[in-house]
Backbone and ligand atoms as CSV (ligand in chain L), in Angstrom:
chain,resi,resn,atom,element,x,y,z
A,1,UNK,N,N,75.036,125.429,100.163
A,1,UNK,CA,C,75.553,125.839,98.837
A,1,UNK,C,C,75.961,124.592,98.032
A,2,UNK,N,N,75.349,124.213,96.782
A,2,UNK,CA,C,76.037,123.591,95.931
A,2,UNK,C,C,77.497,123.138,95.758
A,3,UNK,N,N,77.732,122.547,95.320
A,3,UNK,CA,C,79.704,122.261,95.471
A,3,UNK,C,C,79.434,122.547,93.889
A,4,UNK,N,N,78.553,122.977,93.167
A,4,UNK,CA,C,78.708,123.012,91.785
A,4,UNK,C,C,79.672,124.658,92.043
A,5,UNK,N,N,78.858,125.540,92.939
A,5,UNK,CA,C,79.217,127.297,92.728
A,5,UNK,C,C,80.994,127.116,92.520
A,6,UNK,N,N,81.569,126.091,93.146
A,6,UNK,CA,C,83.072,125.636,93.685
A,6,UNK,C,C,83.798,125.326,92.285
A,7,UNK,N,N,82.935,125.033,91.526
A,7,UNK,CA,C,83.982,124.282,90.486
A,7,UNK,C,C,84.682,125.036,89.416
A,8,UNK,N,N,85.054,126.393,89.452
A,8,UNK,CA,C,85.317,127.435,88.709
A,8,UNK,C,C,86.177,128.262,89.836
A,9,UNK,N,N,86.176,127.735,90.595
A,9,UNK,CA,C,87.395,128.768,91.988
A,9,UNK,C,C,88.539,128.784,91.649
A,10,UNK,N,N,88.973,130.027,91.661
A,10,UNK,CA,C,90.340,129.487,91.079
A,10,UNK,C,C,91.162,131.017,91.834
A,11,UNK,N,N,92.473,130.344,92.656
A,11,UNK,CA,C,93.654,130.919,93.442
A,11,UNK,C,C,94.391,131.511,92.600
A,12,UNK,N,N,94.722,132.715,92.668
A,12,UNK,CA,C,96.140,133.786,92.210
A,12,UNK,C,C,97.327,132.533,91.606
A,13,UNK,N,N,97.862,132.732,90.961
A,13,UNK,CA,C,99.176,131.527,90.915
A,13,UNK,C,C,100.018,132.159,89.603
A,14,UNK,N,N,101.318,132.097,89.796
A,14,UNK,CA,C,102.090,132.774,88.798
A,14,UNK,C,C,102.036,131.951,86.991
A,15,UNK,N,N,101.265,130.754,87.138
A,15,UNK,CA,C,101.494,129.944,86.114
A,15,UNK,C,C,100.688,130.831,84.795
A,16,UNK,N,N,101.511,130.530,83.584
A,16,UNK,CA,C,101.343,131.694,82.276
A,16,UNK,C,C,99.973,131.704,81.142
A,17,UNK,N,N,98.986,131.094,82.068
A,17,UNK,CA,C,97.042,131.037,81.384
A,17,UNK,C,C,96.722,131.590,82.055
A,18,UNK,N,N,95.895,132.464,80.704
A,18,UNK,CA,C,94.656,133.427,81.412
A,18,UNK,C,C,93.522,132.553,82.330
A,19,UNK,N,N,93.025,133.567,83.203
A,19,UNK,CA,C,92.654,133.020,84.017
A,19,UNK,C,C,90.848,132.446,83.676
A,20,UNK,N,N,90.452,133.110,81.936
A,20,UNK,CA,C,89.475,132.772,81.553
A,20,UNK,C,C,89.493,131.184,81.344
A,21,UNK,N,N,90.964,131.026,80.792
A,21,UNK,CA,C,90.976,129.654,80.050
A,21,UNK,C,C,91.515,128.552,81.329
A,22,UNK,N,N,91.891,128.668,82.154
A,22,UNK,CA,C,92.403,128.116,83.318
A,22,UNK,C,C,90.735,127.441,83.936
A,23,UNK,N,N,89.475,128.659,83.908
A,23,UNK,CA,C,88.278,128.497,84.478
A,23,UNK,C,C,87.300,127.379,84.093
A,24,UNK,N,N,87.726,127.614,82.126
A,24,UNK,CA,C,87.087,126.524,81.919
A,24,UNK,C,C,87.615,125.348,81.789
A,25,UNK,N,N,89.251,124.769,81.953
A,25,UNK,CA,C,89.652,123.822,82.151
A,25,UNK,C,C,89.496,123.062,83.265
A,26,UNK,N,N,89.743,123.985,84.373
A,26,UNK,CA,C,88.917,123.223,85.942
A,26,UNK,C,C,87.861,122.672,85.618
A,27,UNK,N,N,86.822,123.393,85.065
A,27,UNK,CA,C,85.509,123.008,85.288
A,27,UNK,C,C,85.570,121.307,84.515
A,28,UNK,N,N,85.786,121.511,83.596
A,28,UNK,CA,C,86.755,120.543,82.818
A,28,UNK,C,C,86.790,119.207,83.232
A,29,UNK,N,N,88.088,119.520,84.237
A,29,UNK,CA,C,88.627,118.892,84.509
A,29,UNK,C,C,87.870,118.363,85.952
A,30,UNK,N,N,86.805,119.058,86.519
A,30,UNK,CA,C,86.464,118.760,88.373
A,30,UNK,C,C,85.313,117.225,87.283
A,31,UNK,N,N,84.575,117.845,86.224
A,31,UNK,CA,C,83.692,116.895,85.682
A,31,UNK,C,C,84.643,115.284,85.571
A,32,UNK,N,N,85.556,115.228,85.044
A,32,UNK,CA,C,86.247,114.073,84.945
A,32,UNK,C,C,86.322,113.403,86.143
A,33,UNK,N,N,86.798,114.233,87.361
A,33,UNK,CA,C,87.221,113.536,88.686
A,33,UNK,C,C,85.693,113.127,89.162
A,34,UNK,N,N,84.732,113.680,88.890
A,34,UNK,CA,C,83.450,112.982,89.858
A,34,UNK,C,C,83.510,111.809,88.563
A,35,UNK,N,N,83.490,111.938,87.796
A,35,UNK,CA,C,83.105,110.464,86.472
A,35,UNK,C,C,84.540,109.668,87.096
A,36,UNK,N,N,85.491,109.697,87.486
A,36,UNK,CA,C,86.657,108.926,87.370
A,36,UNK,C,C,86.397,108.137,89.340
A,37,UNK,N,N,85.711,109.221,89.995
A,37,UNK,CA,C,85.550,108.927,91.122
A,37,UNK,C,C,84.892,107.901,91.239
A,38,UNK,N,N,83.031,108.195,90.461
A,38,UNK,CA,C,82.251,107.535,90.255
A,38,UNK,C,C,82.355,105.792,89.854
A,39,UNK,N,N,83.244,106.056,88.810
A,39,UNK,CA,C,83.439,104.985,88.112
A,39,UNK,C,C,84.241,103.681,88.519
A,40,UNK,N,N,85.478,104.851,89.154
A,40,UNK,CA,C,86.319,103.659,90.361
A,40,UNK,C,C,85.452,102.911,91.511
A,41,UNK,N,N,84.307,103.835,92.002
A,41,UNK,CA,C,83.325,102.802,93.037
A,41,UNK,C,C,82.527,101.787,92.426
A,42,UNK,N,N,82.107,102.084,91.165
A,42,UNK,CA,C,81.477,100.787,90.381
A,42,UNK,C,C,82.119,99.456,90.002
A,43,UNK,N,N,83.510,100.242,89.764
A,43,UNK,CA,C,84.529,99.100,89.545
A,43,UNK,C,C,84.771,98.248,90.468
A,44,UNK,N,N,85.025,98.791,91.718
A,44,UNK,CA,C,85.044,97.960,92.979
A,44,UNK,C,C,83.464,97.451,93.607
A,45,UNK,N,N,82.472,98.170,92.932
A,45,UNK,CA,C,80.974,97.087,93.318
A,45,UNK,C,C,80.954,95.414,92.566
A,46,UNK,N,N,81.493,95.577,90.891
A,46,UNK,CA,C,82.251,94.401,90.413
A,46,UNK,C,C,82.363,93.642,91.094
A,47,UNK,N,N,83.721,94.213,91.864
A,47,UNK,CA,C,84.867,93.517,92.068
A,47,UNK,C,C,84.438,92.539,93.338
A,48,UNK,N,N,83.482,93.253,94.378
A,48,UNK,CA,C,83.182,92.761,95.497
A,48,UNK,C,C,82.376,91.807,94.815
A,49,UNK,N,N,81.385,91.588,93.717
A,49,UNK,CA,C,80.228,91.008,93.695
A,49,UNK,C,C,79.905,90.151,93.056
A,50,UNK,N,N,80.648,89.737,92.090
A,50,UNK,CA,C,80.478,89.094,90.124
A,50,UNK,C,C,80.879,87.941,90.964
A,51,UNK,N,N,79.708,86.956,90.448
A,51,UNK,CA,C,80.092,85.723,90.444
A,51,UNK,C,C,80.457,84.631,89.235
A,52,UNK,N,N,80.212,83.493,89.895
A,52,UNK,CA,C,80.089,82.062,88.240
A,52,UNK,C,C,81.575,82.238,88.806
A,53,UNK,N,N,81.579,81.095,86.795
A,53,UNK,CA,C,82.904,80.264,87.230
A,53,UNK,C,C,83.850,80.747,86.515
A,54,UNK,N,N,83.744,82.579,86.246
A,54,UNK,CA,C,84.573,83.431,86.080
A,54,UNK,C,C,84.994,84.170,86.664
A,55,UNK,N,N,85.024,84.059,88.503
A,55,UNK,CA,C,84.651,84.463,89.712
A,55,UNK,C,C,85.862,85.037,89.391
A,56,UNK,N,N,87.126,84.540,89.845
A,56,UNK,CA,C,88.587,85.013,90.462
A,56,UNK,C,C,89.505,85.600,88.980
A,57,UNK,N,N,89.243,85.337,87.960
A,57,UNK,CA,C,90.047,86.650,86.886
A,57,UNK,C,C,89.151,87.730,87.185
A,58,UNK,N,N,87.936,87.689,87.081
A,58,UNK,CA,C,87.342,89.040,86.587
A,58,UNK,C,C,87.426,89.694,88.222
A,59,UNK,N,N,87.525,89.360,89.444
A,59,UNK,CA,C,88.212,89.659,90.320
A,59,UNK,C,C,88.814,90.359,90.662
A,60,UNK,N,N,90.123,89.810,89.958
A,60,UNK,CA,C,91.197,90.389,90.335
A,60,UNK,C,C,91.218,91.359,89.024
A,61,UNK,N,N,90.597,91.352,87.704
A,61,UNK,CA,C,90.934,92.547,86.430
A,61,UNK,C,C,90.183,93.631,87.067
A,62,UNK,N,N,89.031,93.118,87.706
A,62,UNK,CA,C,88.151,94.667,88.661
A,62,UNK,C,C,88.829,95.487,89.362
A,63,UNK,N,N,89.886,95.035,89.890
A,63,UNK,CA,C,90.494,95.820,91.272
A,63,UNK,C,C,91.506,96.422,90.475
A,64,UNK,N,N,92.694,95.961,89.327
A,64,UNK,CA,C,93.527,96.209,88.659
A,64,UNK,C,C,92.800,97.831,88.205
A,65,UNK,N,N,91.536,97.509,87.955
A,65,UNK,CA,C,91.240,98.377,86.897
A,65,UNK,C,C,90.894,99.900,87.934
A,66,UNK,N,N,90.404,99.045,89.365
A,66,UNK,CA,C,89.825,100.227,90.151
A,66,UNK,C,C,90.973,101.102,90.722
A,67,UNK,N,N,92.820,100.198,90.734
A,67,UNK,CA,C,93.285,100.746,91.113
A,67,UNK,C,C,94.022,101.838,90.121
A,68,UNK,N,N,94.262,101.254,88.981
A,68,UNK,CA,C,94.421,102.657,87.704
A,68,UNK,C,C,93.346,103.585,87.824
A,69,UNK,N,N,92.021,103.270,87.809
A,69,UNK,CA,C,91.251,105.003,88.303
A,69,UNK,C,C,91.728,105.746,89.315
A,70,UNK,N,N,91.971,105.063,90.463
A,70,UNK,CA,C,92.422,105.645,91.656
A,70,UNK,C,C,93.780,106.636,91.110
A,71,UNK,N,N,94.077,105.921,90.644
A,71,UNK,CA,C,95.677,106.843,89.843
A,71,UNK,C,C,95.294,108.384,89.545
A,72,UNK,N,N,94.173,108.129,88.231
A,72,UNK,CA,C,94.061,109.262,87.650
A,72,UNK,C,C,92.911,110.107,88.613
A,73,UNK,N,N,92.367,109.462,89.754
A,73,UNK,CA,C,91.639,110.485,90.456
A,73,UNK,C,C,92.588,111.550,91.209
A,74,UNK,N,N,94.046,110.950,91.341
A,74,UNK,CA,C,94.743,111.675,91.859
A,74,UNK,C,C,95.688,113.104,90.873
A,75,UNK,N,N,95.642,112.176,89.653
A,75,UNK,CA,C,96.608,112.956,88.203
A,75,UNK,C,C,95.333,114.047,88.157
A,76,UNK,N,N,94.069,113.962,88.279
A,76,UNK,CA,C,93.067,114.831,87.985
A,76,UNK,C,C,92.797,116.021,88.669
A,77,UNK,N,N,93.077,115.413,89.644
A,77,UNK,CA,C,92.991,116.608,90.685
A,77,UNK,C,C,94.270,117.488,91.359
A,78,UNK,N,N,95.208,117.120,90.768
A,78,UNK,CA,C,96.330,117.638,91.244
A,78,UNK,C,C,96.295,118.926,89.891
A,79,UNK,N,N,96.285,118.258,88.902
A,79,UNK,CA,C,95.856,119.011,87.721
A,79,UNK,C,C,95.404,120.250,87.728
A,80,UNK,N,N,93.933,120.264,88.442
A,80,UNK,CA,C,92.923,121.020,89.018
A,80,UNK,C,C,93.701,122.119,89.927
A,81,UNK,N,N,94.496,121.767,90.672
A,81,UNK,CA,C,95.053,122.742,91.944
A,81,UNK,C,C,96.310,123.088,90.883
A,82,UNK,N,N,97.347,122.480,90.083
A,82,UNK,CA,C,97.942,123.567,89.382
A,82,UNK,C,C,97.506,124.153,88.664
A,83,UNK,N,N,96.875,124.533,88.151
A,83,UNK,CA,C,95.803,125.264,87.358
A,83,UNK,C,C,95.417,126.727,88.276
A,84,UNK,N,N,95.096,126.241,89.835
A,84,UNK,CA,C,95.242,127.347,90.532
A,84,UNK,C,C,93.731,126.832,91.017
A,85,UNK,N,N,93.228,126.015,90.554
A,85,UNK,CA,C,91.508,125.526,90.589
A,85,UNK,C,C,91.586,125.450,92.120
A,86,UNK,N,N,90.050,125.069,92.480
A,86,UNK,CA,C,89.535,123.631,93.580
A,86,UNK,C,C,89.433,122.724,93.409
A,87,UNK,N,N,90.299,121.634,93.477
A,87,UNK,CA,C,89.590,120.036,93.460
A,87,UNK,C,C,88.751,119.620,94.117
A,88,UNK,N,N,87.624,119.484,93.490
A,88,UNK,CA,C,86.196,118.791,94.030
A,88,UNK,C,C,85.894,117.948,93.680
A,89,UNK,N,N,86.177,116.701,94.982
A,89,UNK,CA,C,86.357,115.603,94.329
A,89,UNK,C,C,85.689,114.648,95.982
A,90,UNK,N,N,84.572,115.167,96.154
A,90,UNK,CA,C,83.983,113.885,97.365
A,90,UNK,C,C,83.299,112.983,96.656
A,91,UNK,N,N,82.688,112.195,97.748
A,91,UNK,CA,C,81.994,111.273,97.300
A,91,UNK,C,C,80.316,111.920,97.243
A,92,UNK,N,N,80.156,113.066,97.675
A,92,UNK,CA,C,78.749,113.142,97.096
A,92,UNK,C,C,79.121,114.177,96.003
A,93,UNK,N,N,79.896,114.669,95.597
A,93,UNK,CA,C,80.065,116.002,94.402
A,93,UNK,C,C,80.422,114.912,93.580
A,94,UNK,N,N,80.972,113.464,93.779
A,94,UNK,CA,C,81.080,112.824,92.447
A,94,UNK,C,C,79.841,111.922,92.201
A,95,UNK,N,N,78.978,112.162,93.086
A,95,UNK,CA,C,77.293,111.232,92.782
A,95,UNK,C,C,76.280,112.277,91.901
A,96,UNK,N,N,77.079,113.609,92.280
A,96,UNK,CA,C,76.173,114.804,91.396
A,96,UNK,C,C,76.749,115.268,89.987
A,97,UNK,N,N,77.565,115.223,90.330
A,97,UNK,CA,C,78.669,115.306,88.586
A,97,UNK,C,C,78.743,114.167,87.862
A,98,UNK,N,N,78.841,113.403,88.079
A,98,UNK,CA,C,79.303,112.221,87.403
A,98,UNK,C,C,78.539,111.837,86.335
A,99,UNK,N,N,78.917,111.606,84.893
A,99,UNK,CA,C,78.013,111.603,83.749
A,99,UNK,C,C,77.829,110.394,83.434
A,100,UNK,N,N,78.004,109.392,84.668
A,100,UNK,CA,C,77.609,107.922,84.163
A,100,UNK,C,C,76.297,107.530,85.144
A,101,UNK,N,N,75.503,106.726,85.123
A,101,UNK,CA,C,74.525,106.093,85.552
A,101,UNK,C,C,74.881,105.150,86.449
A,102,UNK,N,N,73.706,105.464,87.513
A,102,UNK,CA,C,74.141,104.502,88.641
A,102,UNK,C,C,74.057,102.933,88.262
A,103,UNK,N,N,75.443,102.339,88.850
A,103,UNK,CA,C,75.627,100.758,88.664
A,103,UNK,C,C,74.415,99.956,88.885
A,104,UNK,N,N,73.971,98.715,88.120
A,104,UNK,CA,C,72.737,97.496,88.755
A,104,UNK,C,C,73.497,97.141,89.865
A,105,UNK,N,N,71.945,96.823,90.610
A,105,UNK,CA,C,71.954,95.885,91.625
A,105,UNK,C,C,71.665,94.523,91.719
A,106,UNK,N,N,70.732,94.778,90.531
A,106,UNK,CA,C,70.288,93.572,90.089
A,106,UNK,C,C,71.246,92.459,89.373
A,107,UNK,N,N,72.206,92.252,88.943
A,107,UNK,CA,C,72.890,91.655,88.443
A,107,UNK,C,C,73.869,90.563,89.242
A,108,UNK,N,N,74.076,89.356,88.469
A,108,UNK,CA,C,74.920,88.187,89.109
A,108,UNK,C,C,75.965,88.293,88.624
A,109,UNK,N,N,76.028,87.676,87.515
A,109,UNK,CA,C,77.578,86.940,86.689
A,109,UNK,C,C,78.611,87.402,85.823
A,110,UNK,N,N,79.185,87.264,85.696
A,110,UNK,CA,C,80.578,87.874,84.819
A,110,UNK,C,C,79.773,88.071,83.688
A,111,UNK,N,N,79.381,87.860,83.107
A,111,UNK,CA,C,79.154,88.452,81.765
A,111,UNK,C,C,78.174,90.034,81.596
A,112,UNK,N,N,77.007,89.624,83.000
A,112,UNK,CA,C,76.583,90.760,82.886
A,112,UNK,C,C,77.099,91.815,83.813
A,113,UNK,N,N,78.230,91.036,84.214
A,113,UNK,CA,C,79.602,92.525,85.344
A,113,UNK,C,C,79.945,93.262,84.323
A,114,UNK,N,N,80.571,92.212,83.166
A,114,UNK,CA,C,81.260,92.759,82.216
A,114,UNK,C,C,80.733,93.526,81.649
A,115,UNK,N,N,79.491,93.351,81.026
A,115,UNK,CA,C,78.622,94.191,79.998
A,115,UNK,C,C,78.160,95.328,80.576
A,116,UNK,N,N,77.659,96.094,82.451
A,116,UNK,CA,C,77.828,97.153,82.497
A,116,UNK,C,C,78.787,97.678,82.558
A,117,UNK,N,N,80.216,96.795,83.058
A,117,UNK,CA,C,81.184,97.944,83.163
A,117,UNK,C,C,81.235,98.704,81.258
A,118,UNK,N,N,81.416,97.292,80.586
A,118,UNK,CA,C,81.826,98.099,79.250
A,118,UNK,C,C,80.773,99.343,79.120
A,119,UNK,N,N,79.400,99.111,79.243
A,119,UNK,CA,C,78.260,100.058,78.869
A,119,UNK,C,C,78.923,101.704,79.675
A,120,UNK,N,N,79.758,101.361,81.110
A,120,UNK,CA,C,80.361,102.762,81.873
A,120,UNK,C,C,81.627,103.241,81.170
A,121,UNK,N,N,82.400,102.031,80.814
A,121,UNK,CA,C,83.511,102.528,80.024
A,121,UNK,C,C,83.444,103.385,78.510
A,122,UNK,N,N,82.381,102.728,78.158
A,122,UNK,CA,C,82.433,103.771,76.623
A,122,UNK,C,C,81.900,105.042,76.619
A,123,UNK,N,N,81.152,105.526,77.617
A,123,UNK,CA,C,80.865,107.011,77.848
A,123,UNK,C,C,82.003,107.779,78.342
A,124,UNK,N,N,82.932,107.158,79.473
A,124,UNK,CA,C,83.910,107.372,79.720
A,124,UNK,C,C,84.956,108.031,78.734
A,125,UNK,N,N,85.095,106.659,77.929
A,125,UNK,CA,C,86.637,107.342,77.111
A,125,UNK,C,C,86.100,108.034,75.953
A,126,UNK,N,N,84.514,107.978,75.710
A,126,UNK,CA,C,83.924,109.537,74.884
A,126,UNK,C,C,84.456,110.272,75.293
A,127,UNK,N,N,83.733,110.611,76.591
A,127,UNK,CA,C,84.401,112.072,77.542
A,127,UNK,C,C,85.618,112.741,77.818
A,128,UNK,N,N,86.884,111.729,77.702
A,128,UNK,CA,C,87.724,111.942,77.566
A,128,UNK,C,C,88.483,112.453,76.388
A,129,UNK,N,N,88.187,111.468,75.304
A,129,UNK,CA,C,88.571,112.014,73.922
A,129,UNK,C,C,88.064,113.815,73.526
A,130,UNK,N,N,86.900,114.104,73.640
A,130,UNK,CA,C,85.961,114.698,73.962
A,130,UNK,C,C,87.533,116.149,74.670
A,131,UNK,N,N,87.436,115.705,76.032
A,131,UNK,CA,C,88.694,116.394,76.558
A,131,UNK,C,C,89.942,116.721,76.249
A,132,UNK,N,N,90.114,116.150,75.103
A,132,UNK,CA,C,91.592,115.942,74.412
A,132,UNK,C,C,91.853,116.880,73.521
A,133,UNK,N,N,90.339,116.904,72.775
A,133,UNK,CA,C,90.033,118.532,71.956
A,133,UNK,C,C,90.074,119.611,72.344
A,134,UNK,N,N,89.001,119.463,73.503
A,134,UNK,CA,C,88.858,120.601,74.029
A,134,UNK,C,C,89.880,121.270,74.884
A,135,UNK,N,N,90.928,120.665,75.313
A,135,UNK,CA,C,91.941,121.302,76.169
A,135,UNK,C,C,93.016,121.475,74.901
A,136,UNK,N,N,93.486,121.203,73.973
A,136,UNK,CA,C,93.938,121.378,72.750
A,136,UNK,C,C,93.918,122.615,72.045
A,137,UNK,N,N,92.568,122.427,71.904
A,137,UNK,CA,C,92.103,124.068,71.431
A,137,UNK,C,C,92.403,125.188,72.433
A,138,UNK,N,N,92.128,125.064,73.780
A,138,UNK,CA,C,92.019,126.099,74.917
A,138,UNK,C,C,94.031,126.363,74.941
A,139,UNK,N,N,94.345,125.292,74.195
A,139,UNK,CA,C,95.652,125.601,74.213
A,139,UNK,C,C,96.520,125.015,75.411
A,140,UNK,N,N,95.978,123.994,76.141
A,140,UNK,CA,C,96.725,123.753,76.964
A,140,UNK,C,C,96.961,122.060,76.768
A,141,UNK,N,N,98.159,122.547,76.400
A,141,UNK,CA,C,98.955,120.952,76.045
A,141,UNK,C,C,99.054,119.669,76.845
A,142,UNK,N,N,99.686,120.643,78.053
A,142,UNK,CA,C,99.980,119.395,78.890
A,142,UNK,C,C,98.287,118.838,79.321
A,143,UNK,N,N,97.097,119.319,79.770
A,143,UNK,CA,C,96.193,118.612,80.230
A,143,UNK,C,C,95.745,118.400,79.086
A,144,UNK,N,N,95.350,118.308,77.628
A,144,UNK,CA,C,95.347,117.461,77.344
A,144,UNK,C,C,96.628,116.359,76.643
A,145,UNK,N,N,97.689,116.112,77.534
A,145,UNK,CA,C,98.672,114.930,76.840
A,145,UNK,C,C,97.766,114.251,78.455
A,146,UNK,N,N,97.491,114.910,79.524
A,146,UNK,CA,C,97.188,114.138,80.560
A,146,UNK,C,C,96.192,113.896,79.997
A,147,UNK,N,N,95.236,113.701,79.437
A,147,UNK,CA,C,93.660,113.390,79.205
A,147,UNK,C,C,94.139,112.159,77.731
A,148,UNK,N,N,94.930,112.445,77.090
A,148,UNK,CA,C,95.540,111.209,76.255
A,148,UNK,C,C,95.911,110.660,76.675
A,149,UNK,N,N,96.549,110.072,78.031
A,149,UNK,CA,C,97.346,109.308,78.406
A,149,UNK,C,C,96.286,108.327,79.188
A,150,UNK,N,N,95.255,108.811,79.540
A,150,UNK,CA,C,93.734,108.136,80.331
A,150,UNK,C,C,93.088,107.577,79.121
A,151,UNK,N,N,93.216,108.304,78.369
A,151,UNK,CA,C,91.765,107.869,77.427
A,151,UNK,C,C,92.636,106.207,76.511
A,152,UNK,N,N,94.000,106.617,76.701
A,152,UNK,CA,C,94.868,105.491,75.507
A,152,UNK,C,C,94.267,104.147,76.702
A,153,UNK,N,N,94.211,104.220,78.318
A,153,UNK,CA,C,94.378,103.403,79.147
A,153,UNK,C,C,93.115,102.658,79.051
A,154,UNK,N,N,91.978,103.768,78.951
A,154,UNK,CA,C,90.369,103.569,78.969
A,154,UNK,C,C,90.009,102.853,77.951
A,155,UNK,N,N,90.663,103.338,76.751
A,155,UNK,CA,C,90.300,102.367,75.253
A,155,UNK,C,C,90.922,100.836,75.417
A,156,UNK,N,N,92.288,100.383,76.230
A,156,UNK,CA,C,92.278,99.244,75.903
A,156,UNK,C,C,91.999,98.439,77.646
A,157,UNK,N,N,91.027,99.271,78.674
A,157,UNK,CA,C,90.358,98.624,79.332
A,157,UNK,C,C,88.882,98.153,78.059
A,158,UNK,N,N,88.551,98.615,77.743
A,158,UNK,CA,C,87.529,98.850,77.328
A,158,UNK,C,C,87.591,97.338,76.162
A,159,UNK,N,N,88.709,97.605,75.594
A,159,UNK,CA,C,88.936,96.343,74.882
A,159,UNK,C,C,88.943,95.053,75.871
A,160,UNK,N,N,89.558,95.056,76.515
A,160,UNK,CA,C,89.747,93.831,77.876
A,160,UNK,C,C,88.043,93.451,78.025
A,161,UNK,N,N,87.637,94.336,78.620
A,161,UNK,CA,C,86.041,94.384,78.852
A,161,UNK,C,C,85.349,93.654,77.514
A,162,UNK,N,N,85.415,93.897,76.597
A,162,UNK,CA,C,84.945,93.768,75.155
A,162,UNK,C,C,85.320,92.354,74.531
A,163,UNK,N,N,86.413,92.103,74.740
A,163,UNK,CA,C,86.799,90.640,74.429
A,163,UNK,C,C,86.182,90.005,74.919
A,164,UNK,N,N,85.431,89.254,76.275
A,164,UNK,CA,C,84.818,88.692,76.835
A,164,UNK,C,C,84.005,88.528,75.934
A,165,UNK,N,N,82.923,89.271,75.326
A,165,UNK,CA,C,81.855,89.900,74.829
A,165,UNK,C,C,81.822,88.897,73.591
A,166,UNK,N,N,82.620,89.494,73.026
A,166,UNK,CA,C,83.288,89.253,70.883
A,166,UNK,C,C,83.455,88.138,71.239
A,167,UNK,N,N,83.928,87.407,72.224
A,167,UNK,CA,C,84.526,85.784,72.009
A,167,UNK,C,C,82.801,84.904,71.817
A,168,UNK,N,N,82.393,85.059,72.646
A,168,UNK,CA,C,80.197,84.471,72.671
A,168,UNK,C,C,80.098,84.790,71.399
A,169,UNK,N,N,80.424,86.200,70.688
A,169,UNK,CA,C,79.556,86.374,70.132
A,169,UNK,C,C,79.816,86.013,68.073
A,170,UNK,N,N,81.579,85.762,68.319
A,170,UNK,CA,C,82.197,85.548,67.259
A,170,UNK,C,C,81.760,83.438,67.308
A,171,UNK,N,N,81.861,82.841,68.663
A,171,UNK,CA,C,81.560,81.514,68.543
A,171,UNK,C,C,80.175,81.533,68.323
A,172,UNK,N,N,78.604,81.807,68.609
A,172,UNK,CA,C,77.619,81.833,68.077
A,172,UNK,C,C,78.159,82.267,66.228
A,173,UNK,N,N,78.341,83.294,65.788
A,173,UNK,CA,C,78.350,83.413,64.109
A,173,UNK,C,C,79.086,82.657,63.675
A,174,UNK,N,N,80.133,81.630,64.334
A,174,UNK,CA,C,80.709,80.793,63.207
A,174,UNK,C,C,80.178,79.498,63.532
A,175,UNK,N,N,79.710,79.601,64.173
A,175,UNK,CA,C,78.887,77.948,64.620
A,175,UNK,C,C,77.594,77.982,63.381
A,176,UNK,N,N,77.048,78.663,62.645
A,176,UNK,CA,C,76.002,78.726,61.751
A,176,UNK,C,C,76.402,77.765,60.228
A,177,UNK,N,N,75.821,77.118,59.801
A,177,UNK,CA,C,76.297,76.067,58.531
A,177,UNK,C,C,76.752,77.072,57.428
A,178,UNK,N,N,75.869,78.247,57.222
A,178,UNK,CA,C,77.052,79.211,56.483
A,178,UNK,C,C,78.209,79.473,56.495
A,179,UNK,N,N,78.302,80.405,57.565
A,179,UNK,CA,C,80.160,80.712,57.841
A,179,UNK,C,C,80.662,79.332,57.862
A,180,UNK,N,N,80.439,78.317,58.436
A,180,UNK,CA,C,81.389,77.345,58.156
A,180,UNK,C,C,81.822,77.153,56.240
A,181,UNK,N,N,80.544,77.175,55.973
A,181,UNK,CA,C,80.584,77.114,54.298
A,181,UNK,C,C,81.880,77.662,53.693
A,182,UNK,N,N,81.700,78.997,54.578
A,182,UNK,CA,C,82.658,80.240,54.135
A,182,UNK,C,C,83.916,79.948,54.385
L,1,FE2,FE,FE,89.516,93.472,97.230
């Protein structure tokens, strides 16, 4: 059986949502934990692998970053079970859910560590924002203040990630005899 049939299970529990809107918040919410699952193992493929002579920051910002996912794999799924849900949250239900693309292998150096993680991060805190509505509307506040509180974290990983980027790319455009002009 699929672990997909699983992701809509949902236990008796005295808490005050219908149990329509509870169904589609799990589901919701199980999608985030395989992307948050997913994403924390890429972070730590990084972390094990990025070389050059940007070896030991981007290092140690990989693991920082893998250990805040780890956080919210746990805020996600706890989520999931008050709700009354199943948390489905292995490592192969998050290789089948997960709405990001599998990490290169092919890759060496910090810049191109950096540039897939950012390419995983911005689908990410789509998805999330994305979640912020949609649990809003369904009326349930608290998961999404929990889905704001990830996505505020995701946007300024995402910046971290991104600076690397803008710094190459702001010194190439002002190095041109124009902008200097300017
Ligand atoms: Fe480590």
């Amino acid at each position: 059986m699929s672990p997909n049939n699983h992701k809509q299970h949902l236990y008796p529990t005295r808490i005050d949502m219908p149990a329509e809107t509870r169904s589609q918040i799990v589901g919701l919410l199980n999608a985030t934990l395989a992307t948050t699952l997913d994403l924390k193992t890429q972070v730590k493929q990084a972390h094990w692998n990025v070389k050059g002579m940007d070896f030991y920051q981007l290092h140690l910002l990989f693991d920082e970053m893998a250990t805040e996912l780890e956080d919210y794999v746990d805020t996600v799924a706890e989520r999931v079970t008050a709700l009354g849900g199943l948390a489905v949250g292995t490592a192969r239900t998050a290789a089948a859910d997960s709405i990001l693309p599998e990490f290169p292998f092919d890759i060496l150096d910090g810049k191109e560590y950096v540039t897939a993680l950012a390419d995983r991060y911005a689908p990410y805190a789509k998805h999330l924002r994305v979640a912020i509505d949609k649990t809003g509307e369904l009326g349930d506040a608290d998961t999404a203040d929990l889905y704001t509180e990830i996505s505020r974290t995701i946007d300024k990983r995402l910046w971290f990630l991104e600076a690397h980027l803008q710094a190459a790319a702001t010194t190439t455009a002002s190095a041109t005899p124009e902008k200097v002009a300017l």
